[in-house]
N, C-alpha and C positions, 0 to 999 in steps of 0.2 A: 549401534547404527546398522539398518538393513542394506548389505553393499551388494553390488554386480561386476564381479574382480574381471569379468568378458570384456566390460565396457567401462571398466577405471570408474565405475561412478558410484555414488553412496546417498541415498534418501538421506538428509539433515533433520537431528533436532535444533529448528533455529530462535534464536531470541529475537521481538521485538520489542518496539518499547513501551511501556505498559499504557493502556487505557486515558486518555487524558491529557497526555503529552503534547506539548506544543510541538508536532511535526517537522514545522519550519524552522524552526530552531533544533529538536534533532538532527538532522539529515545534514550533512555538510559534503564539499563535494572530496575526492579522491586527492590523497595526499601529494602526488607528484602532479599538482597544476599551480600553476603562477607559481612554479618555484624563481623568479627572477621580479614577484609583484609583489613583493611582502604588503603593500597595503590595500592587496585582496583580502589577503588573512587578519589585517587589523579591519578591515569591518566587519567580517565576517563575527572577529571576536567582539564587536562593540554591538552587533546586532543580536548573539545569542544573549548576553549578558550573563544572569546569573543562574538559567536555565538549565536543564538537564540537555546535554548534547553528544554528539561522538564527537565534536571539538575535541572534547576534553578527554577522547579515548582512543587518540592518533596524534600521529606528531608530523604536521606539515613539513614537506621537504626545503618548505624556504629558509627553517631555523635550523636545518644540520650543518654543523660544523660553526655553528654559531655560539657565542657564549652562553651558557644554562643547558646546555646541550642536556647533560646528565641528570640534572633537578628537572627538566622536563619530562625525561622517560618516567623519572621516580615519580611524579606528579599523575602522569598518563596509566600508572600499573595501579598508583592507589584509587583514582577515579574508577576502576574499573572494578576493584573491590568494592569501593564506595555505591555502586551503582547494582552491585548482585546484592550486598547486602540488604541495600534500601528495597528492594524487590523491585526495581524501575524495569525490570523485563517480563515479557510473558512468552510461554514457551507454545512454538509450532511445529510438530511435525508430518514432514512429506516436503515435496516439492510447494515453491512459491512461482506462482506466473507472476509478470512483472510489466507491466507499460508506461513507457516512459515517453511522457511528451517533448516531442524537438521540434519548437516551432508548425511547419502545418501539418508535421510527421510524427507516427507513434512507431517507437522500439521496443520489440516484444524481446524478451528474455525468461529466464529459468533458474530461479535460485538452486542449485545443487552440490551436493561435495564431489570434489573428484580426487583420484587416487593417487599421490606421492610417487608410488611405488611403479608406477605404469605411465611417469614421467622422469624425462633425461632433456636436459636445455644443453647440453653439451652440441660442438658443433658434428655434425654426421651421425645422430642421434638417431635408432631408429625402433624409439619409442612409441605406443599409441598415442600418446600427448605430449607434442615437440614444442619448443620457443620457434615463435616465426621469426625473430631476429636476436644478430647478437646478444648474449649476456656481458654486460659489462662488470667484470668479477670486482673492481674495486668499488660496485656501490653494493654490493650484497654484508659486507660486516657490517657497516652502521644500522641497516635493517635488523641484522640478527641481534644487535644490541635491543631493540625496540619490541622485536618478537619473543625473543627466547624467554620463557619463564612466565608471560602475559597468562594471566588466567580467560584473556576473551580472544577470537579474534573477530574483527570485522572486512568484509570483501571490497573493493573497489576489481577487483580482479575477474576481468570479460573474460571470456574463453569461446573459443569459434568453432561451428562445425559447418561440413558446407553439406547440403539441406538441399537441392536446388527447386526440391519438389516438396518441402516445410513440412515432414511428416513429424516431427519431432515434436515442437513448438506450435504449428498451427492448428491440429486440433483444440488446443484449449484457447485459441481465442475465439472459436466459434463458441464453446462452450460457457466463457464467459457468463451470460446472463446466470447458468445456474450454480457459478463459484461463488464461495464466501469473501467476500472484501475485506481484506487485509488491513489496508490503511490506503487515503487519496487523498493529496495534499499539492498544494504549489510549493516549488523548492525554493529556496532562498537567491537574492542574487539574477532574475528573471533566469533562472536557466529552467523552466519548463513546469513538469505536473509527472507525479510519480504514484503510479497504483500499483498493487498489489494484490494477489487473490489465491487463497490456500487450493494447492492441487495436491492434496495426498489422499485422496480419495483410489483407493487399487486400482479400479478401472482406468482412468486417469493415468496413475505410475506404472500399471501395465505395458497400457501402451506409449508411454515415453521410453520404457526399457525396449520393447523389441521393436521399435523405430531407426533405434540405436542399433541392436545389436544387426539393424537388418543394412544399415550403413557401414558398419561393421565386419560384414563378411565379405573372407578374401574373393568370390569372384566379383559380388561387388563392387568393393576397389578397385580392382585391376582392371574392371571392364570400364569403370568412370574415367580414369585416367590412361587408357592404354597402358598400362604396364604389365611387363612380364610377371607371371604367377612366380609366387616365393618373394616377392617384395614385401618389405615390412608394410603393416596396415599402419597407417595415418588415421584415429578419427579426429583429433581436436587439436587446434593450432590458438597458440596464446595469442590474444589481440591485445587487452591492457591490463597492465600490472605485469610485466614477463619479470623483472626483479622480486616481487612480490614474491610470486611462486616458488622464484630460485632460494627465496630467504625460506618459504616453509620447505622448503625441498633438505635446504642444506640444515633446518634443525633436525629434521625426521631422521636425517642419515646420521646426527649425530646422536641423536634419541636412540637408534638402532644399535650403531656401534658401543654404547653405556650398556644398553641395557643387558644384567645377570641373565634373562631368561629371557630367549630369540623369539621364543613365542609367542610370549605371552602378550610384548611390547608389538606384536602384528595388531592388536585389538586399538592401540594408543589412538585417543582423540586428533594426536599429533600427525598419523597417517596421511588424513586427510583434509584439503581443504576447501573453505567457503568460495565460491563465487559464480558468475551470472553467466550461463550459456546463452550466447546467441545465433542466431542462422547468419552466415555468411551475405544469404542472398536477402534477408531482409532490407526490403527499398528503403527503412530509412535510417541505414546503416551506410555512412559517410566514408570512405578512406580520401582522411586530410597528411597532406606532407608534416613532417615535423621537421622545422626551419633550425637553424643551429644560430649561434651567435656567439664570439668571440670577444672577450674580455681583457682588457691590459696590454692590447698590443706592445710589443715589446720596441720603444726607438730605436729606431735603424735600420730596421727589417721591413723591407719591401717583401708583402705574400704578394703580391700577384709576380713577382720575377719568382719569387721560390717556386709554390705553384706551378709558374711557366717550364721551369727548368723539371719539375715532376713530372709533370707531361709529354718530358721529351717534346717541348717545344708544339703540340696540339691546341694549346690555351690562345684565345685571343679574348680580349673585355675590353668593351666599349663601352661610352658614356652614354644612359639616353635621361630624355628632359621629364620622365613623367613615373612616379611610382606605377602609372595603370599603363603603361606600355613597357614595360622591364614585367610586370606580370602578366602583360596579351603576351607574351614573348615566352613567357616560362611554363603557364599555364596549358596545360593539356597534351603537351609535346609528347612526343615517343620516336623514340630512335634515335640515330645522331643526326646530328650533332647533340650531343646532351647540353642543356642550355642552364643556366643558372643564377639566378639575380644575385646583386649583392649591394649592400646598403652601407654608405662610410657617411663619415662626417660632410665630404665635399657632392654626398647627392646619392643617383641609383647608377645600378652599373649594372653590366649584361655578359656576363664568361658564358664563351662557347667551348666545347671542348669536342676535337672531331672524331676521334677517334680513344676507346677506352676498354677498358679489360673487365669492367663492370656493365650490367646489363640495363644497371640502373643509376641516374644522375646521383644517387643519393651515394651508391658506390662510388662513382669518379671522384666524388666531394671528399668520403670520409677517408680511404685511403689517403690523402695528403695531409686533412687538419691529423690525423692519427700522427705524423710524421712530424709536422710542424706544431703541437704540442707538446711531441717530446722532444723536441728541440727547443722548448722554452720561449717559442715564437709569440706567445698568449701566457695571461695568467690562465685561464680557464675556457672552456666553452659549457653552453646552455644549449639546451633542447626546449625550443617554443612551438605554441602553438598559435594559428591566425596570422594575418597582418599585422595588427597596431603594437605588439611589442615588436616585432621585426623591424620595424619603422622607428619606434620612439628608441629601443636603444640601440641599434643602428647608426644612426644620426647622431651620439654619443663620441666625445673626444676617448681618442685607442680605442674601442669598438669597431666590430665590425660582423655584420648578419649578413646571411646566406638565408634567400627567398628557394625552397627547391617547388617542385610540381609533384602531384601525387600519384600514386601508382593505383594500376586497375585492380580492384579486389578480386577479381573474377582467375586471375592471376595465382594470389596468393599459393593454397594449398598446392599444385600442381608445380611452384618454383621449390617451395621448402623439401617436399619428397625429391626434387630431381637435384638441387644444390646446394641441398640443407638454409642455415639459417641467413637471413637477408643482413646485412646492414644494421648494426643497433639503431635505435630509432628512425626505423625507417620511413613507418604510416600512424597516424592517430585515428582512431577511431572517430570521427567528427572534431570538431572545437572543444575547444577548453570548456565551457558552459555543458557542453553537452555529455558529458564524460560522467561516469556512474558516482554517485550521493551515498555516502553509508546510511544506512538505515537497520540493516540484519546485522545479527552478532550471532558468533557461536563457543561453545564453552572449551578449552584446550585444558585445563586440568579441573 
């Protein structure tokens, strides 16, 4: 693979899926959604049927930790032989441009690899390619279960640069007419229209590389962001998938640490991984809050006094009569009071919190469930995305959902370089439906 070790980045030889293939039934969306709607995934699987899919070459997060756990991976490794051997792939190298329809908006994107070794998710990381928010280290083993040793992998894994002036990615949408067309299909599930167009053409991967590299340099940097010269360069900040990454992150390190010859193992497929650049500033590039939700409340235990007494007494929550005024109230706010809906069996509710050590609601929030989890106050919490599961298991006896507000993208890069990584799940990249479809694969041994 031709790499550019400047800019962590690597031209892919990528698989799709061969000629002929029912599309809609390939493409399935990103493993971490509807983790809490397991009967997203049974229609999904009653709708592929017996078709060739990447269903069957991932393992949705709603069955981890679930019975078959293990006969799934084994099922998901041989599929994946099953499907090289069958030749169901055809092979493309260079960049792929990517648009993806969201409603009355298109997401331009950039299939490419990027470099392991010139990413660190640790917190005060001050790598070219950082996690914009916490890694939560106890979901990376179950991943590593599912990755390690996979002869394929495939991307749901966005990656952000911020672009403000689209030199990267926007030339080839003008160019468009004279790319070759990949594949362009409706996704499964209305979640939108997905094209693709081979950009490996030099001229093209030219100027993608010194777009980059010109984002890249330190006066650059420092001059975008006011910051003093000698600060580490920032270019790409994880937007979805940040455990992904961390799962091929922590095989590569273990790939390295094995390997007889230091060397040679620099070349490994494993270095690098798949997934979709996008520009920060593209307008229909959405930052949606990602809502939490509590599981198993525990009787007896009053959160909202635990909570109160967290806050050193700052918390107040009120009743109000209306899911659409508990969200006029949460929605778009900035600064304090940080405000926060919350959803129980007896209706909606509204936490103000006046005063906090976090810049951002999502911080006031998780700092307490962090505490009041491991105090055994919940069996579990979820990370959702939208309204209507906030709502539907919210309303659930022992349940209880947290509605938070989203944060400005415009934001993002300029917090992670000045205070490192944000809050684990702190923004989604749009809705659930909207979130990236496997389609690409690429070979790891």
């Amino acid at each position: 693979m031709e790499t550019r070790e400047s800019i962590a980045l690597g031209l892919p030889t990528v698989l799709l899926p061969r000629r002929g293939t029912d599309l809609a039934k390939w493409a399935v969306i990103a493993c971490d959604q509807f983790t809490s709607q397991p009967e997203y995934w049974d229609k999904v699987k009653s709708f592929v049927g017996k078709s060739p899919s990447t269903l069957n070459l991932i393992f949705p997060e709603a069955y981890l930790g679930k019975p078959g756990e293990e006969e799934r991976i084994r099922a998901v490794r041989a599929a994946m032989r099953d499907y090289l051997d069958r030749g169901l792939f055809e092979e493309h190298s260079g960049f792929v441009y990517v648009e993806r329809q969201v409603g009355r908006q298109t997401r331009r994107g950039l299939v490419a690899c990027v470099d392991l070794e010139r990413y660190d998710y640790t917190r005060g990381s001050t790598s070219l390619i950082r996690a914009s928010e916490g890694t939560i280290l106890e979901r990376i083993p179950p991943r590593v279960k599912i990755r390690d040793g996979a002869p394929l992998e495939l991307p749901h894994i966005m990656v952000l640069l911020d672009d403000p002036d689209d030199t990267v990615i926007g030339p080839l949408s003008g160019r468009r007419p004279s790319l070759t067309k990949l594949y362009d299909f409706d996704l499964m599930m209305d979640s939108g229209r997905l094209t693709g167009y081979g950009a490996g053409e030099k001229s093209l991967e030219q100027g993608i590389i010194k777009a980059l590299e010109k984002l890249a340099e330190p006066a650059t940097f420092y001059k975008k962001y006011g910051l003093p010269p000698g600060t580490a360069v920032l270019l790409f900040v994880m937007g979805d998938g940040n455990h992904s990454l961390a799962t091929a992150k922590t095989i590569w390190e273990k790939t390295k640490q094995a390997a007889a010859d230091k060397r040679a193992v620099m070349d490994s497929p494993l270095r690098h991984a798949l997934v979709e650049l996008v520009n920060l500033h593209d307008p229909a590039l959405v930052f949606e809050p990602i809502h939490r939700v509590l599981f198993g409340l525990e009787p007896g235990r009053n959160l909202i006094e635990e909570w109160g007494r967290f806050c050193s007494g700052r918390l107040s929550v009120q009743k109000v009569a209306t899911l659409e005024k508990m969200k006029s109230a949460v929605d778009g706010r900035r600064g304090l009071p940080h405000k926060i809906g919350l959803v129980r069996e007896d209706g909606f509710h509204l936490a103000e919190v006046s005063a906090s050590g976090s810049n951002l609601p999502v911080g006031t929030l998780q700092g307490f469930l962090d505490v009041f989890l491991r105090d055994k106050g919940a069996r579990e919490v979820d990370y959702v995305h939208g309204t209507e599961p906030v709502v539907e298991l919210g309303r659930k006896p022992r349940h209880l959902s947290f509605y938070l507000p989203a944060m400005d993208k415009r934001d993002l890069f300029k917090t992670v370089i000045l205070e490192s990584v944000l809050p684990p799940k702190t923004f989604s990249m749009g809705e659930a439906k909207e979130k990236r479809f496997y389609l690409e694969a690429r070979k790891l041994s």
